[in-house]
TIBAFI-759007 format. One record per residue (C-alpha): residue in three letters; x, y, z. Coordinates in pm, whole numbers, padded with zeros to 5 digits, always signed. Layout:
N
ALAXYZ...
This chain:
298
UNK+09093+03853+17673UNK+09295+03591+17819UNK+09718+03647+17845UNK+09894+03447+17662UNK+10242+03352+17730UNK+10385+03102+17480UNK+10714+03011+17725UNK+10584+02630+17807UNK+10508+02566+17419UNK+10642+02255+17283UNK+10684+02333+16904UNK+10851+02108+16592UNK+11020+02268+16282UNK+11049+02097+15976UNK+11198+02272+15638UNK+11451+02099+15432UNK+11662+02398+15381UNK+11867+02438+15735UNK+11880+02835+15694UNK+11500+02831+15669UNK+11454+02608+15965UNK+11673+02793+16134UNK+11466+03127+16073UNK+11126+03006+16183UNK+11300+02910+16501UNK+11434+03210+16544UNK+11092+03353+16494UNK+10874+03115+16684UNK+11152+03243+16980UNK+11090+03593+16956UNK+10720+03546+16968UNK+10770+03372+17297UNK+10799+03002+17232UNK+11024+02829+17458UNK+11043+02474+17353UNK+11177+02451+17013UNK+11299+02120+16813UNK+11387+02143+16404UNK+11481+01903+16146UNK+11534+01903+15804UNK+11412+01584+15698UNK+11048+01420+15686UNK+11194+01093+15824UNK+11329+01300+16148UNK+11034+01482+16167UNK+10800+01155+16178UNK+11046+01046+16478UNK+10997+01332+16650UNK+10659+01322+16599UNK+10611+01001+16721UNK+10867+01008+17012UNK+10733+01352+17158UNK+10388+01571+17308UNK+10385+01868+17063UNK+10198+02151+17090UNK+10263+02305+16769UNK+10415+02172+16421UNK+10524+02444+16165UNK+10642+02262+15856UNK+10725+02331+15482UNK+10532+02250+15245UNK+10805+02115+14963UNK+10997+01802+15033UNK+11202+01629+14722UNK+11184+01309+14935UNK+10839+01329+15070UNK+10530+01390+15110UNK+10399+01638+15398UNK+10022+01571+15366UNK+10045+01185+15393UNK+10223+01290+15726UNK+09969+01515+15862UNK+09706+01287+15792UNK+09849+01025+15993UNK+09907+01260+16242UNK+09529+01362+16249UNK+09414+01000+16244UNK+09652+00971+16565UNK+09878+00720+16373UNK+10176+00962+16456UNK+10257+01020+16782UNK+10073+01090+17145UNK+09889+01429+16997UNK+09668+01400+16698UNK+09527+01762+16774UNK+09817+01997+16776UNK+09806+02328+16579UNK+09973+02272+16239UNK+10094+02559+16003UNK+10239+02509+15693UNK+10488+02772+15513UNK+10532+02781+15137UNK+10689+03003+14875UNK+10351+02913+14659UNK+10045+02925+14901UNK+09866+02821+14593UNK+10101+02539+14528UNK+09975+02158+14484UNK+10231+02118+14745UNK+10084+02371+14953UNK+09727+02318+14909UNK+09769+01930+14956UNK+09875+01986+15315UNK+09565+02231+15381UNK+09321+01937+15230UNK+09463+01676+15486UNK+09429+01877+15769UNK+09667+02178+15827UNK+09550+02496+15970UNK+09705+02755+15770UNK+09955+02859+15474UNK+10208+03102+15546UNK+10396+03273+15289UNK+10794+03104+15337UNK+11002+03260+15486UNK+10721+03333+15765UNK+10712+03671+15918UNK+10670+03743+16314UNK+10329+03890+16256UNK+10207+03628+16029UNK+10329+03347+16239UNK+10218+03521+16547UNK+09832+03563+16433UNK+09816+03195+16301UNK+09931+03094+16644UNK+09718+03348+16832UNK+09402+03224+16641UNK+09486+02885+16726UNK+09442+02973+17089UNK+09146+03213+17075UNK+08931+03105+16791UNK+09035+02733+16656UNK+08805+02601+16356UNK+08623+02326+16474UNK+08729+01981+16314UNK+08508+01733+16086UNK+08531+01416+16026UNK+08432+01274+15703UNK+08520+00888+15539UNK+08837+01048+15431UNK+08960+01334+15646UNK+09019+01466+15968UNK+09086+01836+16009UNK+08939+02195+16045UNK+08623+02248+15871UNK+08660+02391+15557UNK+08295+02554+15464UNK+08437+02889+15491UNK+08040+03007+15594UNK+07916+02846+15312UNK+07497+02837+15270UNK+07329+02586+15437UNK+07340+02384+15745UNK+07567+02028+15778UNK+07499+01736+15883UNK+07817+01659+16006UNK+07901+01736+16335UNK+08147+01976+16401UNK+08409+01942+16696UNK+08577+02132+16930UNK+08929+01923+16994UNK+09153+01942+17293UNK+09409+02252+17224UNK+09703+02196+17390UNK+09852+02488+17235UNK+09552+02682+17393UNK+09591+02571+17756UNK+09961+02580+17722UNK+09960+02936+17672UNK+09674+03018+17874UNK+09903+02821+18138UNK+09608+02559+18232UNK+09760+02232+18079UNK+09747+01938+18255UNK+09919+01611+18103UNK+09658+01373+18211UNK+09346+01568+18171UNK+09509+01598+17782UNK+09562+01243+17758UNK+09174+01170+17872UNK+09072+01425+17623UNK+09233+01325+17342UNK+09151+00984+17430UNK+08773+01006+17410UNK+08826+01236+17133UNK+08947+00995+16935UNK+08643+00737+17021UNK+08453+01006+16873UNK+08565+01035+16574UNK+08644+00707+16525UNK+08219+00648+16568UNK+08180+00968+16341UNK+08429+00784+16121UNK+08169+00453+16090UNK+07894+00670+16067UNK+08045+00815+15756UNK+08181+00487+15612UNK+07821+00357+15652UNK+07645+00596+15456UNK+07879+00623+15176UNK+07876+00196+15172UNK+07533+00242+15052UNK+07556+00547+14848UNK+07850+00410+14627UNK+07657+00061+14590UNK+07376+00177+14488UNK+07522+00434+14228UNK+07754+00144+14071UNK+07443-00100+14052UNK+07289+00004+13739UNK+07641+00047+13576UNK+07704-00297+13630UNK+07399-00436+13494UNK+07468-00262+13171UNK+07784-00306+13159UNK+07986-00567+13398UNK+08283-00527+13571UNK+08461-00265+13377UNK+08744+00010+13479UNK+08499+00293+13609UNK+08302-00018+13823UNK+08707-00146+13965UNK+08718+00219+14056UNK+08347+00172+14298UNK+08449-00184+14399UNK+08821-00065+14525UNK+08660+00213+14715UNK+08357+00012+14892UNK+08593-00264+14985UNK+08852+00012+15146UNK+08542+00133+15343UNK+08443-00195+15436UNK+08784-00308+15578UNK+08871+00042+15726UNK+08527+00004+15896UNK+08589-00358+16047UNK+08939-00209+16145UNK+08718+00060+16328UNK+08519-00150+16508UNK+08794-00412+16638UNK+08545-00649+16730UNK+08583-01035+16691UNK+08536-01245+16331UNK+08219-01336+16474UNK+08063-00988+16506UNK+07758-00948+16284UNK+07896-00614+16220UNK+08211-00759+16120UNK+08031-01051+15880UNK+07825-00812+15764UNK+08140-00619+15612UNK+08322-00946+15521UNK+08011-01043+15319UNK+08035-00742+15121UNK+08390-00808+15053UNK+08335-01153+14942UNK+08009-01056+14717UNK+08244-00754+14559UNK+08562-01070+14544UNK+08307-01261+14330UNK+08119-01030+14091UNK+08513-00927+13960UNK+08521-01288+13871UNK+08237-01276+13620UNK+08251-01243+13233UNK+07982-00971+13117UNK+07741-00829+13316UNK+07583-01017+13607UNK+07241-01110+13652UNK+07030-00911+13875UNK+06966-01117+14118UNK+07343-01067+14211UNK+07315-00680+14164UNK+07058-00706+14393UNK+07264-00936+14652UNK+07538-00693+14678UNK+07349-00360+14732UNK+07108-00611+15040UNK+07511-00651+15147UNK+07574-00308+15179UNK+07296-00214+15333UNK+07294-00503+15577UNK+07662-00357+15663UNK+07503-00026+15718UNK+07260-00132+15958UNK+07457-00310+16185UNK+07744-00017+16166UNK+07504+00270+16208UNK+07150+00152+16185UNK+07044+00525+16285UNK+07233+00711+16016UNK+07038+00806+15673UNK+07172+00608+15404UNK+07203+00908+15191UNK+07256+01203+15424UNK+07527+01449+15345UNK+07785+01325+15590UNK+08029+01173+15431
């Protein structure tokens, strides 16, 4: 088993209560960590996270001005600073909390009972190094995978992401070789990203189609339309291509066919039922024309 030495670290605090922040520092430094930063708000904490390379983010999970899964999500889509990737552990009085549980779903690592122990914090930290969860990406989430062993084989790939906490401790880490990594990385899941989006364009289309024959545009249909058109616009976000793209018509004529059918009294004819599921799937085939429209991978 490979040594590992925890000196060249870069870890973040966040807890709102400054004797609690202060305490998992004091922890993180007996267990070796040698680069330590804390705050005790969210807004400092998204600075820091922006500003800085960390390695390692151990944050609470309650905030009375905040919300700490909205921030890990950004940080896993790599809208929050240079390293999308790091380990993230999340401490809470309540591991069963909606506080606590919120955080897991958007793509923490682990909940550790507040205040965190040495041998707690140290195993979360030493099976981040030695044996990391692979990551999935669905339409809606970046993160560990959370099947747990569950029966039967998925569809969706998983992926093993750069560790910098790994090769920090293991003493390998190289700043470039990171930066490449994470890079293409991120290229990968933002194609696993489409190739998710595609599949559930055509899914959701074709399960609000005979709803809106029988019964127009009502509140349960807004609910289908809101969520195709997010796909559709996160998708042509995805593939920042030109206007011109068929790829990016093909998404823009969904939109508009979705604009007008909210525009009409009672329940349309078929003929445009029919119009906006040959939109969706027209999207789907020039997003991911080799992707099942119904497998299991969104």
């Amino acid at each position: 088993m490979t040594h590992l030495n925890f000196e060249d670290v870069h870890a973040l605090v966040a807890d709102p209560f400054p004797q609690a922040a202060a305490h998992t520092q004091a922890v993180l430094t007996d267990i070796g960590v040698g680069n330590i930063k804390s705050v005790e708000s969210l807004e400092a904490a998204r600075s820091a996270l922006r500003e800085n390379f960390f390695d390692l983010f151990v944050a609470s999970s309650e905030w009375s001005g905040g919300n700490l899964g909205e921030m890990i999500t950004a940080v896993r889509h790599g809208e929050m600073g240079p390293n999308p990737y790091q380990v993230i552990l999340v401490s809470a009085e309540d591991v069963s909390s909606v506080s606590a549980l919120r955080a897991k779903r958007r793509g923490a690592e682990a909940l550790l009972p507040a205040p965190v122990d040495k041998a707690a914090l140290g195993e979360a930290i030493r099976k981040a190094c030695q044996a990391r969860s692979k990551f999935v990406a669905t339409s809606d989430f970046i993160g560990p995978d959370r099947r747990g062993g569950g029966t039967g084989e998925s569809l969706i790939p998983l992926l093993d992401v750069p560790n910098s906490l790994r090769e920090r401790a293991e003493g390998t880490f190289d700043a470039e070789k990171m930066a490449a990594a994470t890079a293409e990385m991120m290229a990968r899941i933002n194609r696993e990203k489409l190739d998710r989006h595609s599949a559930l364009i055509v899914l959701l289309t074709n399960r609000v189609g005979p709803d809106l024959m029988v019964g127009g545009v009502d509140e349960g249909v807004v609910v289908f339309f809101e969520q195709i058109t997010w796909l559709a616009e996160d998708a042509i976000r995805r593939l920042n291509a030109p206007a011109t793209d068929p790829s990016v018509e093909a998404c823009n004529a969904l939109i508009a066919k979705i604009a007008q059918l909210e525009t009409m009294r009672g329940a349309p004819s078929n003929s445009h039922v029919s119009e906006l599921i040959n939109h969706a799937h027209a999207a789907k085939a020039q997003i991911a024309p080799d992707i099942a429209n119904y497998a299991p991978r969104y």
